[in-house]
DOZAMI-857099 format. One record per residue: residue in three letters; x, y, z of N, C-alpha, C, O, CB in turn. Coordinates in steps of 0.05 Angstrom, whole numbers, plus 5000, padded with zeros to 4 digits. Glycine has a CB too. Example, Ala and Ser with C-alpha at 12.3 -4.5 7.8 and 13.67 -1.06 7.14 Angstrom:
BEGIN
<ALA; <5264; 4886; 5156>; <5246; 4910; 5156>; <5264; 4934; 5156>; <5285; 4934; 5169>; <5226; 4911; 5181>> <SER; <5257; 4955; 5142>; <5273; 4979; 5143>; <5258; 5001; 5157>; <5268; 5023; 5161>; <5282; 4988; 5114>> 
This chain:
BEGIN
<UNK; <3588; 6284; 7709>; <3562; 6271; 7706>; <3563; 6246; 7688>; <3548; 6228; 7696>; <3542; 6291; 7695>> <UNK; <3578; 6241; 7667>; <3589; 6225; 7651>; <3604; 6207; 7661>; <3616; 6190; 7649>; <3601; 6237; 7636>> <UNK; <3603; 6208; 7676>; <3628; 6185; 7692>; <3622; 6175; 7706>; <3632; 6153; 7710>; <3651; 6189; 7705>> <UNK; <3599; 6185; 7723>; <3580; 6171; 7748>; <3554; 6152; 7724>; <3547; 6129; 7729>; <3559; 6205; 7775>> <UNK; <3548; 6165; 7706>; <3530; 6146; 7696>; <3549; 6123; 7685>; <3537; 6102; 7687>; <3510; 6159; 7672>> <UNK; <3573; 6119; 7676>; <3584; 6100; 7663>; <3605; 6079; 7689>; <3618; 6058; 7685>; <3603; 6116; 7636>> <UNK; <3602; 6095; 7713>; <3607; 6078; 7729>; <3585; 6062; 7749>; <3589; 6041; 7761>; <3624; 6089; 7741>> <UNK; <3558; 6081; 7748>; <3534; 6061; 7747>; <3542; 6041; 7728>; <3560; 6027; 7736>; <3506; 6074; 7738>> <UNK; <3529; 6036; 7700>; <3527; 6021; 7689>; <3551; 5995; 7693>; <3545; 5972; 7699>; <3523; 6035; 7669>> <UNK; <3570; 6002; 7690>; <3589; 5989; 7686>; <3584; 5967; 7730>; <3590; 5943; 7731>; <3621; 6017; 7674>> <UNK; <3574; 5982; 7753>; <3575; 5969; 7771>; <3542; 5954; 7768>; <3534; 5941; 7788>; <3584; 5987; 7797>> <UNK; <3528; 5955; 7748>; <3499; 5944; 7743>; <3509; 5916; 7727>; <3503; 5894; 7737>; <3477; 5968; 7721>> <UNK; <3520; 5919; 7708>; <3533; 5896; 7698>; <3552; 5885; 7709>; <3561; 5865; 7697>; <3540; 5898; 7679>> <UNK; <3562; 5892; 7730>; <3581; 5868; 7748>; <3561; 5858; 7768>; <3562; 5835; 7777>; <3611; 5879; 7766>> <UNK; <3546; 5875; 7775>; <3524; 5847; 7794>; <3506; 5835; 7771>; <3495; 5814; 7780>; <3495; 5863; 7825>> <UNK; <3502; 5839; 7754>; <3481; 5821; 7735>; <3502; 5802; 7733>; <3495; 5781; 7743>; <3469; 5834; 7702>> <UNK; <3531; 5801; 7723>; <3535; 5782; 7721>; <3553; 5772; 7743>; <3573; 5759; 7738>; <3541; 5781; 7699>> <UNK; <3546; 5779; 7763>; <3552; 5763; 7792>; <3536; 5747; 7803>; <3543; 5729; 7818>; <3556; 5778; 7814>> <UNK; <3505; 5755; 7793>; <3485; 5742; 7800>; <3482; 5716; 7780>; <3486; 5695; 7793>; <3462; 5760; 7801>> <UNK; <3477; 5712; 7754>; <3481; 5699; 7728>; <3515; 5682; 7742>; <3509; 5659; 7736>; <3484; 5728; 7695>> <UNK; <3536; 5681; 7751>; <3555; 5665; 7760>; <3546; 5650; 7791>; <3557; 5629; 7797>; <3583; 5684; 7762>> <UNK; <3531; 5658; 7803>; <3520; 5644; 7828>; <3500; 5625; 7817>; <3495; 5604; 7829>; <3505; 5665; 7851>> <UNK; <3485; 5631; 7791>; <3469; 5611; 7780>; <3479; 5589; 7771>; <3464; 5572; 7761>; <3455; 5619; 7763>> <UNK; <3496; 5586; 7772>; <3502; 5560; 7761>; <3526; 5544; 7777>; <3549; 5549; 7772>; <3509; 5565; 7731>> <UNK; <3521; 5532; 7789>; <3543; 5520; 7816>; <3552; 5493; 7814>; <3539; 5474; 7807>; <3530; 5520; 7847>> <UNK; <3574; 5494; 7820>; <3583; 5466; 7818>; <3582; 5449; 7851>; <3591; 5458; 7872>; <3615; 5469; 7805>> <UNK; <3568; 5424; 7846>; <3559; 5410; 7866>; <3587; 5400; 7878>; <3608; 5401; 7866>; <3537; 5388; 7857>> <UNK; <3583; 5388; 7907>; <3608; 5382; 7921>; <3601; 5353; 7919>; <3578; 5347; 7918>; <3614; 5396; 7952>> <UNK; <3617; 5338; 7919>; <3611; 5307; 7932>; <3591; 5296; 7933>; <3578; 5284; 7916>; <3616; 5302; 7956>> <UNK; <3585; 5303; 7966>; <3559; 5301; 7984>; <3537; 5309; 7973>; <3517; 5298; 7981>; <3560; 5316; 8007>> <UNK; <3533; 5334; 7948>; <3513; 5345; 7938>; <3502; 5324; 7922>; <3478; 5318; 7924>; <3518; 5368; 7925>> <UNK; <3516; 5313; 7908>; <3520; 5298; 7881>; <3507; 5279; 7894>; <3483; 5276; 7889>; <3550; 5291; 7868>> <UNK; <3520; 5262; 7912>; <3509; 5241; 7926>; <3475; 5235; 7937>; <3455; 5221; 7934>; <3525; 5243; 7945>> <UNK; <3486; 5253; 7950>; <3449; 5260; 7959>; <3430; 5270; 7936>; <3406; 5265; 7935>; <3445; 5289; 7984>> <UNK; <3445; 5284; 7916>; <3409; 5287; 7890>; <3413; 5268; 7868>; <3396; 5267; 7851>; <3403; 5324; 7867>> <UNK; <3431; 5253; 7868>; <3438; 5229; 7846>; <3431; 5201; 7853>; <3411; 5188; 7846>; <3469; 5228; 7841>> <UNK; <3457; 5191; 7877>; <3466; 5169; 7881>; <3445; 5159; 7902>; <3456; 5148; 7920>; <3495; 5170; 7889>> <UNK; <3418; 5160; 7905>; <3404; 5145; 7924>; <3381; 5125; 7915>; <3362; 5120; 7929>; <3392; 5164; 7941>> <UNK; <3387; 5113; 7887>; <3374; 5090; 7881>; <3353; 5100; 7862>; <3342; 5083; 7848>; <3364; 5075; 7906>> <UNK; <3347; 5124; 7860>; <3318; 5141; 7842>; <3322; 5138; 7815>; <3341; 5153; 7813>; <3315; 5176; 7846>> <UNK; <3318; 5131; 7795>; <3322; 5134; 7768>; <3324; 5166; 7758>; <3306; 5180; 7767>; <3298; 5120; 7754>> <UNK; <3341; 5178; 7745>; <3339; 5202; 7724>; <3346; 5198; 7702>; <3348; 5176; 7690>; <3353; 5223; 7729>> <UNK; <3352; 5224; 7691>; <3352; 5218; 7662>; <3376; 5231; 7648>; <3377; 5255; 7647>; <3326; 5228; 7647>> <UNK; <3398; 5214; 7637>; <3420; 5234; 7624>; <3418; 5236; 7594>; <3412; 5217; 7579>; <3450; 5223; 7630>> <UNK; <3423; 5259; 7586>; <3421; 5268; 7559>; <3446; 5268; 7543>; <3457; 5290; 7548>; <3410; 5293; 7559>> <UNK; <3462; 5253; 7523>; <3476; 5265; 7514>; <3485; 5284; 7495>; <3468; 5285; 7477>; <3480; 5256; 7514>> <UNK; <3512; 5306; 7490>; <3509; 5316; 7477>; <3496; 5317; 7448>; <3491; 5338; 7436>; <3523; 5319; 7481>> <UNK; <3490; 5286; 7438>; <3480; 5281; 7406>; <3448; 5284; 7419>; <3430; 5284; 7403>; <3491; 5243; 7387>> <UNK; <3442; 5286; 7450>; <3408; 5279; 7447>; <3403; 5251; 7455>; <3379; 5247; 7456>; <3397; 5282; 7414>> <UNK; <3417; 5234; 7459>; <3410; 5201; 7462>; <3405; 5205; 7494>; <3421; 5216; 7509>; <3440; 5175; 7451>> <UNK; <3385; 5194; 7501>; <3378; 5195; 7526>; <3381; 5169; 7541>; <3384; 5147; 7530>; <3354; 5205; 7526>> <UNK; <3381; 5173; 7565>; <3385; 5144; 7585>; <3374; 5147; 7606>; <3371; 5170; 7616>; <3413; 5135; 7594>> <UNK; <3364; 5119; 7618>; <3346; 5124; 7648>; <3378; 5110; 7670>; <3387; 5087; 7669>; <3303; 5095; 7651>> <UNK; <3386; 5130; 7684>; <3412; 5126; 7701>; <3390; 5114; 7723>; <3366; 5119; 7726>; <3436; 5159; 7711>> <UNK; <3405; 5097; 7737>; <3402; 5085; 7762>; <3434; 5085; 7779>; <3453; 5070; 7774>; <3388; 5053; 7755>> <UNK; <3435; 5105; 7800>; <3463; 5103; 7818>; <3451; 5097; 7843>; <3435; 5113; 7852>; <3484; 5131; 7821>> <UNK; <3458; 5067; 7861>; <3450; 5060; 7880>; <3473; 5072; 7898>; <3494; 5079; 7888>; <3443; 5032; 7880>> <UNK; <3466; 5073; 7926>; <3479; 5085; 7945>; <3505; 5064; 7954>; <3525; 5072; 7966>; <3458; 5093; 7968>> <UNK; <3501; 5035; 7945>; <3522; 5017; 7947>; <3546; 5020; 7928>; <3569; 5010; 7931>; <3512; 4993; 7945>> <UNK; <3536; 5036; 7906>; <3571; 5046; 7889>; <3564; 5033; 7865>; <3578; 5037; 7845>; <3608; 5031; 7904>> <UNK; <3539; 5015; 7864>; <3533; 5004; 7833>; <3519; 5029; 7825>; <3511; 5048; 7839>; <3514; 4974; 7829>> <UNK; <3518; 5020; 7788>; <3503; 5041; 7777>; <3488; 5030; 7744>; <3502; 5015; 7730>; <3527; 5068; 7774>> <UNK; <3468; 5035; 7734>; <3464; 5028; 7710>; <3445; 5041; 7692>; <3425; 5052; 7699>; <3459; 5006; 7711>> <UNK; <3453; 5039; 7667>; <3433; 5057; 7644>; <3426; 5032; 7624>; <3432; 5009; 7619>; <3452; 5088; 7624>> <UNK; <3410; 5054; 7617>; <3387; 5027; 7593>; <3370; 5059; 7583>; <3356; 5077; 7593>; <3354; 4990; 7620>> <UNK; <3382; 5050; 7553>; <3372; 5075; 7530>; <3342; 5081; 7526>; <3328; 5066; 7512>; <3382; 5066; 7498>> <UNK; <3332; 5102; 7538>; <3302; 5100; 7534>; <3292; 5100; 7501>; <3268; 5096; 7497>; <3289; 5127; 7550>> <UNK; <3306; 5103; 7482>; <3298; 5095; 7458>; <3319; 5066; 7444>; <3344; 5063; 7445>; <3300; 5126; 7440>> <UNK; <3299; 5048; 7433>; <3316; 5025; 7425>; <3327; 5033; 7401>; <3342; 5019; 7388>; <3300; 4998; 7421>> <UNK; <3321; 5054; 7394>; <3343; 5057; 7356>; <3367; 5071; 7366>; <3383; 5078; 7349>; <3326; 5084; 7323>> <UNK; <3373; 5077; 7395>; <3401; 5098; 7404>; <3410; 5090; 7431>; <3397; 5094; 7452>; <3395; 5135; 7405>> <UNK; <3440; 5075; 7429>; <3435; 5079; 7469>; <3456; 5047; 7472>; <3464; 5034; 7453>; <3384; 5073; 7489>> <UNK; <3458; 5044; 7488>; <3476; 5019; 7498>; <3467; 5007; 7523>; <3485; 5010; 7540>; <3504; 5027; 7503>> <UNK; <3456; 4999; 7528>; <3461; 4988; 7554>; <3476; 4986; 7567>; <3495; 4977; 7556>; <3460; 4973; 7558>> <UNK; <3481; 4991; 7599>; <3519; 4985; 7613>; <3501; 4982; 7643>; <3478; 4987; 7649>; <3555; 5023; 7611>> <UNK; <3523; 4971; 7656>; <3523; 4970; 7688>; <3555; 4982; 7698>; <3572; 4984; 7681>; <3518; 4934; 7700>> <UNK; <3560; 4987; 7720>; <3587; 4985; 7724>; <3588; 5004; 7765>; <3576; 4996; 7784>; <3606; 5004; 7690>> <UNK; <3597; 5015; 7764>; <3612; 5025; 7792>; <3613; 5053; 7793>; <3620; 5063; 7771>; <3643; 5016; 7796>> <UNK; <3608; 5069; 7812>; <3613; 5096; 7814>; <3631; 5102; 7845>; <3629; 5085; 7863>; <3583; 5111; 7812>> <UNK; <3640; 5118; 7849>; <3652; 5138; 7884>; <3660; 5161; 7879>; <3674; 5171; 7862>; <3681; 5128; 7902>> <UNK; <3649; 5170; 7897>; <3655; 5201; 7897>; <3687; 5200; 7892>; <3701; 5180; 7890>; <3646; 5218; 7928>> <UNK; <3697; 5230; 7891>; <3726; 5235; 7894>; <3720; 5263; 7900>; <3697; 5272; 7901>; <3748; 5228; 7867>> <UNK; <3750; 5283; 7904>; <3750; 5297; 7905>; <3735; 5328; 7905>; <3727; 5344; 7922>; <3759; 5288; 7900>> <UNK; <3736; 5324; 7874>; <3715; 5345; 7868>; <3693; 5337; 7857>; <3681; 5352; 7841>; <3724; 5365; 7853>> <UNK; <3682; 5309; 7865>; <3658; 5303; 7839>; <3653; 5274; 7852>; <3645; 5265; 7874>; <3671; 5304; 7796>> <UNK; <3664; 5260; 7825>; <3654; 5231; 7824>; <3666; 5221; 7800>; <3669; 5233; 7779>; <3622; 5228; 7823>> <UNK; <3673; 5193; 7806>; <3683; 5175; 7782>; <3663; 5149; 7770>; <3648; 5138; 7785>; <3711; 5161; 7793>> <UNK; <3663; 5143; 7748>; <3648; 5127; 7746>; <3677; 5101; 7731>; <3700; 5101; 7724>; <3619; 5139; 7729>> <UNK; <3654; 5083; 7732>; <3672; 5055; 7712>; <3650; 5033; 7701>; <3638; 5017; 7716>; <3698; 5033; 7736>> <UNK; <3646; 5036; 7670>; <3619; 5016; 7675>; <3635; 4984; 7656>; <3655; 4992; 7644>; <3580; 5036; 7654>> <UNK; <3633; 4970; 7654>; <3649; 4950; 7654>; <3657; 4950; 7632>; <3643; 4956; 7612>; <3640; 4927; 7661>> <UNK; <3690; 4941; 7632>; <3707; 4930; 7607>; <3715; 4958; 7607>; <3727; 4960; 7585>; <3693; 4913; 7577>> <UNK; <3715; 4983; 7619>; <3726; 5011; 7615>; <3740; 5025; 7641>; <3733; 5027; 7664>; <3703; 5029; 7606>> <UNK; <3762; 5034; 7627>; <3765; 5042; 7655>; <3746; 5071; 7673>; <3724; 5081; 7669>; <3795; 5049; 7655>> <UNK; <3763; 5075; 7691>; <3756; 5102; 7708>; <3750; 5124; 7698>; <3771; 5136; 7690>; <3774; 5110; 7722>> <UNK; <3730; 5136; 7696>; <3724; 5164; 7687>; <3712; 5185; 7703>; <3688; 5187; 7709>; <3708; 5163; 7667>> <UNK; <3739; 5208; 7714>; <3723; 5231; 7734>; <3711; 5257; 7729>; <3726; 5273; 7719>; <3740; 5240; 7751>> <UNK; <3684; 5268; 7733>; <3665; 5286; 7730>; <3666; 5301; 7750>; <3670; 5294; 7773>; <3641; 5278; 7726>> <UNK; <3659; 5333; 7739>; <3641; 5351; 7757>; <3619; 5349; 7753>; <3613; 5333; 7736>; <3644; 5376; 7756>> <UNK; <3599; 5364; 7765>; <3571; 5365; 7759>; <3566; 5396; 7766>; <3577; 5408; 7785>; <3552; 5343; 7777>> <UNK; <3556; 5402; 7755>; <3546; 5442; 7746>; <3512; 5440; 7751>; <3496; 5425; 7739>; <3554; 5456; 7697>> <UNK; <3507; 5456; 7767>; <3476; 5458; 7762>; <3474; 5485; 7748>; <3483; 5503; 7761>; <3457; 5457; 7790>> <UNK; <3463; 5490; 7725>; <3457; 5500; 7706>; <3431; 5513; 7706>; <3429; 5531; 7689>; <3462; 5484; 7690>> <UNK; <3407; 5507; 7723>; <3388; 5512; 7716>; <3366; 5494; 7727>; <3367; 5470; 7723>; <3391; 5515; 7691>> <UNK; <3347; 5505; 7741>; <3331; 5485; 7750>; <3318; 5451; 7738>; <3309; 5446; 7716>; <3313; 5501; 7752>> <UNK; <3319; 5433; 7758>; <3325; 5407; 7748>; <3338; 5404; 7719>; <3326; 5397; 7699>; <3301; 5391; 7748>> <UNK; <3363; 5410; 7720>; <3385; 5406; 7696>; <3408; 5414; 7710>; <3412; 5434; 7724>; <3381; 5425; 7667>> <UNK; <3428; 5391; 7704>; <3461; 5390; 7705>; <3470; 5382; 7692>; <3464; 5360; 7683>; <3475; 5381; 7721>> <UNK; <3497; 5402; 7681>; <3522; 5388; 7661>; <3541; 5372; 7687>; <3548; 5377; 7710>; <3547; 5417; 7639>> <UNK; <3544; 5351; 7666>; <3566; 5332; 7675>; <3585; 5339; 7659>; <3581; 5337; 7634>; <3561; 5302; 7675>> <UNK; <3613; 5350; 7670>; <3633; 5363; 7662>; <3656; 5343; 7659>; <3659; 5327; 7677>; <3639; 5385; 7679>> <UNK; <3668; 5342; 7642>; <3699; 5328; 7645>; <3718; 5345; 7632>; <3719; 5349; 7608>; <3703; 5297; 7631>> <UNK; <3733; 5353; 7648>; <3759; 5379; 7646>; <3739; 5407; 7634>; <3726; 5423; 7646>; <3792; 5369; 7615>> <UNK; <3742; 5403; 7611>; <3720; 5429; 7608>; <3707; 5424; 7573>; <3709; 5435; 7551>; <3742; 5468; 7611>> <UNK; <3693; 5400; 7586>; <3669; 5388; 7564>; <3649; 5380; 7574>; <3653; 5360; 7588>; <3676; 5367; 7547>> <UNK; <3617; 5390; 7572>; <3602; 5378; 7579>; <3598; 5358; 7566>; <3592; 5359; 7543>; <3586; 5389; 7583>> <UNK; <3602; 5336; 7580>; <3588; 5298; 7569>; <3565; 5298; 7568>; <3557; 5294; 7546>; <3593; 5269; 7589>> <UNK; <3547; 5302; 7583>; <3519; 5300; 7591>; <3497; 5319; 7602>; <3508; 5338; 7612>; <3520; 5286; 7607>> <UNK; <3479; 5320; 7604>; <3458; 5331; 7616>; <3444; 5314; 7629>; <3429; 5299; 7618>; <3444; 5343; 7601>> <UNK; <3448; 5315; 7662>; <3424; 5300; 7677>; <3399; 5317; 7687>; <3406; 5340; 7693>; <3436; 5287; 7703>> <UNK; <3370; 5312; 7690>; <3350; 5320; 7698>; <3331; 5300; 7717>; <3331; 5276; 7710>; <3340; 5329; 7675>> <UNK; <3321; 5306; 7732>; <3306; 5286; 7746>; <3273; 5287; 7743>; <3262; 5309; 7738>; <3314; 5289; 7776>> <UNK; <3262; 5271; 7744>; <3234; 5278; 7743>; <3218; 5296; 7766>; <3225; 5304; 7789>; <3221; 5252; 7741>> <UNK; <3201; 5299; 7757>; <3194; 5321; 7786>; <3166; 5309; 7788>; <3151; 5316; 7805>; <3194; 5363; 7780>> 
């Protein structure tokens, strides 16, 4: 009787956390492309909190401009998909390649190897 309840439990917590690992998915390419790269403004967060209004046009340009003037940089530069994600390059820097994780409704980490850089969200 002891063994059936602890092998319940124990198969209750592998779908909780089977379900909790389907939540959070990493986008392909094409995903990325289509909820990012079509000209819409969002918003990336970085890990310090400094926020930016991203603009990725579907022609491969891309640009941010710091929604607060006391934090933030301005840049323009280039994006293309790759493999598993997308690279960006915003000028005078080189190449930099990302995953993207959806995490949670309108919110994604932007991953590089296994650091989130960013948080993007879109307006709704």
């Amino acid at each position: 009787m002891m063994h059936a309840r602890i092998a319940g439990l124990a198969a209750g917590a592998l779908l909780f956390l089977s379900t909790a690992a389907l939540a959070i998915t990493k986008l392909t390419p094409k995903e990325i492309q289509d909820t990012f790269f079509t000209g819409q403004a969002f918003t990336s967060s970085t890990p310090s909190n400094i926020k930016f209004r991203m603009v990725f046009t579907p022609d491969g340009k891309m640009t941010r401009e710091p929604v607060s003037r006391a934090a933030g940089v301005k840049g323009e530069g280039t994006w293309k998909l790759s493999k598993d994600g997308f690279c960006t390059s915003w000028k005078g820097s080189k190449a930099t390649c990302f995953t993207l994780v959806n995490v949670e409704d309108n919110k994604w980490s932007v991953v590089r190897g296994a650091t989130t850089v960013a948080t993007w969200s879109k307006d709704k």
